[in-house]
C-alpha positions in Angstrom: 7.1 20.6 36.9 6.6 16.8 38.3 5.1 14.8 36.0 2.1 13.6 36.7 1.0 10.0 37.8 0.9 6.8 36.5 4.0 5.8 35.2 4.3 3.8 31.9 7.3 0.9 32.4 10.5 2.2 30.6 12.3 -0.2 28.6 16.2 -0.3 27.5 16.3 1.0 23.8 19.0 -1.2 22.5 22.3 0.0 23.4 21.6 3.2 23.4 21.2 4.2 27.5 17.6 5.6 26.5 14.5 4.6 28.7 11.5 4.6 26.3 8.0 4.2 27.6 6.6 1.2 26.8 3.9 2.8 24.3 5.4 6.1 21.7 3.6 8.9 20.9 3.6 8.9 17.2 3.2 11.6 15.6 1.8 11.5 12.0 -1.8 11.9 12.9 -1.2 15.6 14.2 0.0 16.3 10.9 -3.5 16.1 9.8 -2.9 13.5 7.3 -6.0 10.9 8.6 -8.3 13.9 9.7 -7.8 18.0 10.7 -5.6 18.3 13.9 -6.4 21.3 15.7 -3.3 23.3 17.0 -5.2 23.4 20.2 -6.0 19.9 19.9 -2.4 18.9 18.9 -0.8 20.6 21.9 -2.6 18.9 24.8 -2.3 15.7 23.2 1.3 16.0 23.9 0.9 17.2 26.9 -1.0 14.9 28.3 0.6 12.0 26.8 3.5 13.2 28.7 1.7 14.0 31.9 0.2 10.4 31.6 4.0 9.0 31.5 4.8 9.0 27.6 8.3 10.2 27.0 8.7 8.8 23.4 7.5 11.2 20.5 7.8 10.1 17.0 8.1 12.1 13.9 8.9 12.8 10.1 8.9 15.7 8.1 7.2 13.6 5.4 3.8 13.7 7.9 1.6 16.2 6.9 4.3 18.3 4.7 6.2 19.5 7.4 2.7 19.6 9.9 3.6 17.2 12.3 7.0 18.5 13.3 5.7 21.9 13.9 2.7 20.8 16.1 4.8 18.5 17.5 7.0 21.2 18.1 4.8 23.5 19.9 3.3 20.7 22.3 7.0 19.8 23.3 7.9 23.4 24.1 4.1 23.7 26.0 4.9 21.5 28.4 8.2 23.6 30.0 10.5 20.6 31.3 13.8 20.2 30.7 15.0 18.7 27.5 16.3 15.4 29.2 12.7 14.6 30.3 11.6 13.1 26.3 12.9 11.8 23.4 12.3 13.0 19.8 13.1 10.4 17.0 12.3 12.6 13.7 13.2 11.2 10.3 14.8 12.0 7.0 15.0 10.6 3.2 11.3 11.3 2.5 9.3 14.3 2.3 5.9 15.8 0.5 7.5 16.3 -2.6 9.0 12.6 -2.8 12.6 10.6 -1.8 15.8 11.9 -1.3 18.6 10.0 0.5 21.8 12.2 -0.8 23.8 13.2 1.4 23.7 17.0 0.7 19.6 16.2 0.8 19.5 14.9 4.4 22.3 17.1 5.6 20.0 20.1 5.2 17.2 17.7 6.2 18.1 18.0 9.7 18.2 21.8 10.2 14.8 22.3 8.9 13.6 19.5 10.9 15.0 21.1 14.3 13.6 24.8 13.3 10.3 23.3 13.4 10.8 21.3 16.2 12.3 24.3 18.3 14.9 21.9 19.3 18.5 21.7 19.4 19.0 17.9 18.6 17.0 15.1 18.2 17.4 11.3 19.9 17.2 9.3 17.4 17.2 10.3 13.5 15.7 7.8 11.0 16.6 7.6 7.6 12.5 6.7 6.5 11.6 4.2 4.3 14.4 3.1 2.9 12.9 0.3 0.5 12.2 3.1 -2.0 16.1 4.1 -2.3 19.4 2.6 -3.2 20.2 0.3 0.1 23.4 0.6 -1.6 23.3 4.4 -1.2 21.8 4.1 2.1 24.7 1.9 3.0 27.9 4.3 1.4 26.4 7.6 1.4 23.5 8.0 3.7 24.7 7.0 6.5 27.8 8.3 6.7 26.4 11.8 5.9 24.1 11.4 8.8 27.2 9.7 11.0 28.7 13.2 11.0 25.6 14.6 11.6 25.8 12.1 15.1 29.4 13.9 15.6 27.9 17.5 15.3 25.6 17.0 17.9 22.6 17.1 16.1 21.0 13.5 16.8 22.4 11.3 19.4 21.6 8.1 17.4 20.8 6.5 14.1 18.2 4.7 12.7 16.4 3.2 9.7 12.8 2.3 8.5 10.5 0.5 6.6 8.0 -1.8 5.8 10.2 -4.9 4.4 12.1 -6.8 7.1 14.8 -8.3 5.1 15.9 -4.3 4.6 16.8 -3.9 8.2 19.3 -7.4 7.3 20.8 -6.1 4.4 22.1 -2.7 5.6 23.0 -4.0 9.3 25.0 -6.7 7.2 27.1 -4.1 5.5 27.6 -1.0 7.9 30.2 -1.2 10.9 28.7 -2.6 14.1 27.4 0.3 16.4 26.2 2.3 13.3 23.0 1.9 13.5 21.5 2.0 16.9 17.8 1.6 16.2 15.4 0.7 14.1 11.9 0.8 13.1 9.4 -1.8 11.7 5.9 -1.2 11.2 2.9 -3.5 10.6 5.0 -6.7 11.6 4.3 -7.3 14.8 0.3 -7.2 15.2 -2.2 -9.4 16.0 -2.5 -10.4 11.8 0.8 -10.1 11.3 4.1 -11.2 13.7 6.5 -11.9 11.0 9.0 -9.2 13.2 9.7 -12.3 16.0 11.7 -14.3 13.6 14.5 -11.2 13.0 14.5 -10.1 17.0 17.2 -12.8 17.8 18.9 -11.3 14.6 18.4 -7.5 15.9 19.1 -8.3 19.3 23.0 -9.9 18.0 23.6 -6.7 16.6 23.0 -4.6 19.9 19.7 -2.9 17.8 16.9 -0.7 19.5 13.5 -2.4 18.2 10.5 0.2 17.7 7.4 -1.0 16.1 4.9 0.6 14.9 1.5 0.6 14.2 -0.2 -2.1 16.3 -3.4 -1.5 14.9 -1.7 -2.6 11.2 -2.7 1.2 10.2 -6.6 0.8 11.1 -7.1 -2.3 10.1 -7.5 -3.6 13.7 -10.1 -1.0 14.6 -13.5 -0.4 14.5 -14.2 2.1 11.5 -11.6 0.0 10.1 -8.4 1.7 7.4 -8.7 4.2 4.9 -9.3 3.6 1.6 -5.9 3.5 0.4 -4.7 1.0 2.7 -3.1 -1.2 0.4 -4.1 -4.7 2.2 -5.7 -7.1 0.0 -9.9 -7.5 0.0 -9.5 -10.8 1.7 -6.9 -9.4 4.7 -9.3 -6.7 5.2 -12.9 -8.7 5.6 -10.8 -11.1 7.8 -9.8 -7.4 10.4 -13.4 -5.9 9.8 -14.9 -9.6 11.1 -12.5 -9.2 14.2 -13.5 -6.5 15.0 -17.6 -7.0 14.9 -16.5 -10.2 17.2 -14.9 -8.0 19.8 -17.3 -5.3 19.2 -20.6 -7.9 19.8 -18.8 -9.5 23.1 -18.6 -6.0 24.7 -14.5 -5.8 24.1 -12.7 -3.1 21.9 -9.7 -4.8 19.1 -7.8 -1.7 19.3 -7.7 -1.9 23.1 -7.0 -5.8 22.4 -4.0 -5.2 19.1 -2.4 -2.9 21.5 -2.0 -5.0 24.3 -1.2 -8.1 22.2 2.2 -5.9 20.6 3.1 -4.7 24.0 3.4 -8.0 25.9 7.0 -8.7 24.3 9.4 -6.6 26.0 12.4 -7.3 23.4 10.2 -4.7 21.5 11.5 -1.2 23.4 8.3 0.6 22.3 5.3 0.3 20.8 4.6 3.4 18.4 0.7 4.9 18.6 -0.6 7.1 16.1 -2.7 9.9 18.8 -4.1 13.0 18.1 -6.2 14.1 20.8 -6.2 13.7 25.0 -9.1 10.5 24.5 -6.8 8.6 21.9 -4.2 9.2 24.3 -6.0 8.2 27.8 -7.0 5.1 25.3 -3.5 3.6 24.8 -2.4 4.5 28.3 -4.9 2.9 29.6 -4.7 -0.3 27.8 -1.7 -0.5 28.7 -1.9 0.2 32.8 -4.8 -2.5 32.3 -2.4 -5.0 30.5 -0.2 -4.5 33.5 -2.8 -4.6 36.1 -5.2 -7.5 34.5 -3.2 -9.3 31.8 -4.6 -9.9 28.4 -8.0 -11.1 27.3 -6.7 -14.5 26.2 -10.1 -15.7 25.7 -10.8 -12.8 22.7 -7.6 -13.0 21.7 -7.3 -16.5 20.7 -11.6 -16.0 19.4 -9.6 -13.0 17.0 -6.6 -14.6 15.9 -8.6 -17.3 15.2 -10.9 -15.2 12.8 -7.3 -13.9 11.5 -5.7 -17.4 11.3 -6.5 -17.6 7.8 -4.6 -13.9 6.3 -1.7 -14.2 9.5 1.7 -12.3 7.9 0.2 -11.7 4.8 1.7 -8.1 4.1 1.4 -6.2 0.8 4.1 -4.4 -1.1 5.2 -0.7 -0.1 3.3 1.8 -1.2 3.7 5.6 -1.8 0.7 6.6 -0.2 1.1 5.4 4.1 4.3 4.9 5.7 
């Protein structure tokens, strides 16, 4: 099956050959954990997302309790191309019930994550959210356990996540070079928040994919602004709320806008999106075709990060509720 027109740029992931599209599918949302995913609905999101020239799809088995690999799952196999056509990044370390980064843990983790993914490997496996662990674990058992889980075959790469930045430092510091290939930050490089720039020099030394997530700084850079556990502080969240009724009363859209702004720097491989349905998806394609077609909206932008000035890079601590 040809994929369908128009292309989304591909960009080198680090050192590791892959091509990502320039915006990821992720995956969380169709494990139901904002609002109920249809199986139905779950599928063709996938579907068209690939169709529209996504080939990224991110996952954990920590979304949804298991959800979101298995819907996941069933979009990829709905789609009937050959395996080489995507690539899966799924995760380990955290699940429904709470952390676990030993070895015999995430060993195990990775069967159970490819049953419900109907696959025989994964791209990229993430060991998730690694603030709320040892890093001195992660660094002497972790990842070796999931090195030979590299030499079986069953992920072609290696990657870590969180929320803090100076984690990503500490373990590349301590782990051979060319262990970990990738890795992913989330709600650092936004229009409130860009505190990522200062470590991509750093990342970039060390021959490291970059994948950030969350552009929209989970929903605070939309219009029915985050859920009610979003940890941000009162005064980080009036600030996004007030953005967004300035784009909204000049006829512009800050999701459209937060999107574009995270995927003008092309050190960043890929830009992660949380979609759930075909409109989310035809949304972030086509903010991204327009980016390439029109450029940004410098004149909102620099109105918003104006408005934002005030709160820029002020983050909040990890919490066990988002991820």
């Amino acid at each position: 099956m040809a994929v369908s027109y128009p292309k989304l740029p591909l960009r080198e992931l680090g050192n590791t050959g892959l091509k990502t599209s320039s915006v990821g599918f992720g995956a969380s949302p169709l494990g139901s954990v904002f609002s109920p995913v249809s199986e139905e609905d779950a599928v063709a999101a996938v579907r068209e997302a690939f169709r529209l020239g996504i080939n990224f799809f991110d996952t954990s088995p920590y979304y949804g309790r298991n959800l979101s690999e298995k819907m996941l799952g069933k979009g990829l196999k709905a789609l009937g191309v050959p395996r080489s056509e995507y690539i899966v990044s799924t995760k380990c370390g955290r699940y429904g019930e709470g952390f676990d980064f030993s070895a015999e843990r995430v060993t195990r983790s990775i069967d159970e994550s490819l049953a419900r993914l109907q696959l025989d490997y994964v791209d990229i496996l993430h060991c998730h959210d690694i603030e709320f662990g040892s890093l001195d674990q992660i660094v002497n058992e972790t990842i070796p356990a999931l090195q030979k889980l590299k030499e079986a075959g069953k992920t072609r790469f290696l990657g870590i996540t969180g929320l803090p930045l100076e984690i990503f430092t500490y373990v590349l510091d301590r782990v051979p070079p060319g262990t970990i290939d990738v890795i992913l930050s989330y709600c650092h490089y936004s229009i409130n928040d860009s505190t990522l720039l200062d470590l991509l020099p750093y990342l970039k030394s060390k021959g490291v994919g970059i994948i950030s997530a969350s552009p929209l700084a989970m929903g605070l850079l939309t219009d029915q602004g985050p859920p009610e556990w979003h940890p941000a502080s009162p005064e980080l969240k009036s600030a996004c709320q007030a953005a967004a009724d300035h784009c909204r009363k000049k006829g512009r859209n800050i999701t459209k806008l937060a999107i574009q702004y995270s995927l003008v720097n092309k050190d960043i491989s890929t830009v992660l999106v949380g979609m759930n349905s075909v409109r989310q998806v035809e949304e972030n394609v086509a903010a991204a075709e327009e980016l390439a077609t029109f450029g940004r909206d410098e004149e909102t932008l620099s109105e918003v990060e104006a408005i934002l000035n005030p709160v820029k890079n002020q983050t909040w601590p990890s919490g066990i509720q988002n991820s």
